[in-house]
N, C-alpha and C positions, 0 to 999 in steps of 0.2 A: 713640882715633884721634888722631893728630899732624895737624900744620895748619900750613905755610910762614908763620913770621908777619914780617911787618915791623916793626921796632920803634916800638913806642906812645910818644904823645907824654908827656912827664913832667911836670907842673906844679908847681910849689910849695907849698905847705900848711903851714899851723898848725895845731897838736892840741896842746889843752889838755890838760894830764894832772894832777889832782887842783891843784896851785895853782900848780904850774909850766907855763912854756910852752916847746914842741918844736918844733923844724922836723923837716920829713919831707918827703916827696912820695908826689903819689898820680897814678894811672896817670887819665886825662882821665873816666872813668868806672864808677861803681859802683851797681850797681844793688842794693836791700835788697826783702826780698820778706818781710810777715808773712803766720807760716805763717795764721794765722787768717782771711787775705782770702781763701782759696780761691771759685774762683768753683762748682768741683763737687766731688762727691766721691763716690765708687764703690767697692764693698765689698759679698761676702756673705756674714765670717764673722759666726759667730754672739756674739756678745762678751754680747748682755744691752743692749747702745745702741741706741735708736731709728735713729741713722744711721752712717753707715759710718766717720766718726772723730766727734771729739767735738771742744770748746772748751772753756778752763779759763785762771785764772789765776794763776800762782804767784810770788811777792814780786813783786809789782806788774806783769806780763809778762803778754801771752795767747801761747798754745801753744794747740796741738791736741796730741791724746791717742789713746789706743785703737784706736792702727792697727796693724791686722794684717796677716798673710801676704797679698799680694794686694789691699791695699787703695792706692788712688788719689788721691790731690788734683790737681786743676787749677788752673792761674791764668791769667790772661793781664795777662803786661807789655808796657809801654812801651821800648823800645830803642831811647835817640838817635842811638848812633852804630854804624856795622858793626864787627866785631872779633872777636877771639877771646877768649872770658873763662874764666876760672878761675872754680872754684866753691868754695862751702863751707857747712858747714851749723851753726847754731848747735841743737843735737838732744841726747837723753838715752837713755838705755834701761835697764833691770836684768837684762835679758838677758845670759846669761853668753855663750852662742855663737848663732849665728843669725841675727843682726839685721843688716839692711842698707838703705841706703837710697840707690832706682837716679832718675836724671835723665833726663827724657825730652823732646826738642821737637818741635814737629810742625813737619815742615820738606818740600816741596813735599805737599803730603797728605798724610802718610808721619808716621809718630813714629817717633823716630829716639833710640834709647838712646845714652847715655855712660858706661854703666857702672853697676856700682852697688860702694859706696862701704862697708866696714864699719865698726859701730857698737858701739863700746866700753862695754861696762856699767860704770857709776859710777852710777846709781840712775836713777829715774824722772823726778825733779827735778833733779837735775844736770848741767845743760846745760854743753857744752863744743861749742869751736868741731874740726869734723871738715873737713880738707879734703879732695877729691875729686880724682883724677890728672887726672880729663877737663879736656880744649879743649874748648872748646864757640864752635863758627863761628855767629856771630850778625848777622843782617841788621837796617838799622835799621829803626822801625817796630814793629804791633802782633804779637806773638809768643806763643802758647801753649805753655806749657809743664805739666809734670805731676813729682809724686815718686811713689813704688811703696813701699811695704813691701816687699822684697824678697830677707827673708832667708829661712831654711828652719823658724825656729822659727813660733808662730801668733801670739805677742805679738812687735810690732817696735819703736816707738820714740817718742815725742814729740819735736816741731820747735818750736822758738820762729820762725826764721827762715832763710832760707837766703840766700847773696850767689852776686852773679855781678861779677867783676873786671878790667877789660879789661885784657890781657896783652898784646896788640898787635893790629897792623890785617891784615885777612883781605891775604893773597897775592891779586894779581891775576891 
């Protein structure tokens, strides 16, 4: 889904990059989400886990694990400002075909998909960063949102983390 945006405002920034220093800019807001704060999680394949994903940590990082076809995490963030953001996922999988992982907010009652995004096997532990086509129109204030397993195979993926980008401010 496209979304009339207005252009976001640009700020200036400094990022350290190993001993040198870069200028850049960065868009007024970036929200980081560990996958591990889920506040739920919902799931009834049979994997052999007490619950529907798991937690783990791999060189120094927590991720979730074991999520299958059909399986759910929730969270609920904080969103300072209205706008429309970009996504992305820092996620793994050995999944050769199958694997997907779909965005979902709950927006007037309603959960409201953005798609779901596919997941490139390079191993179980080998996170890379995936971004997602969706806009995602975000008001400020407290916002639930949720990820799916959502591909056709029954093993789908491990997340370290997933971002949301502000890309500009919602049309009025």
């Amino acid at each position: 889904m496209k979304y009339p945006l207005k252009k976001a405002a640009v700020l200036p920034v400094l990022v350290f990059a190993g001993a040198s220093l870069m200028t850049g800019t960065a868009l007024a807001e970036t929200i980081r989400v560990a996958a591990d704060s889920f506040a739920y999680a919902k799931g009834d394949y049979a994997d052999g886990q007490a619950k529907p994903v798991s937690t783990y940590t791999i060189k120094g990082k927590k991720a979730i694990n074991y999520v299958n076809k059909g399986d759910l995490v929730g969270y609920n963030i904080n969103v300072a400002e209205n706008g429309v953001y970009d996504l992305s996922f820092n996620i793994a999988t050995a999944t050769a075909q199958g694997s997907a992982v779909e965005f979902q907010v709950k927006q007037d009652g309603k959960w409201v998909s953005y798609g779901a995004t596919t997941v490139n096997a390079k191993g179980w532990d080998n996170y890379s960063i995936v971004k997602s086509d969706a806009q995602i129109p975000l008001k400020a204030g407290s916002q639930e949102v949720r990820v799916l397993g959502a591909g056709s195979d029954d093993w789908q993926w491990n997340l370290q983390y997933f971002e949301l980008n502000k890309m500009g401010e919602l049309a009025e």
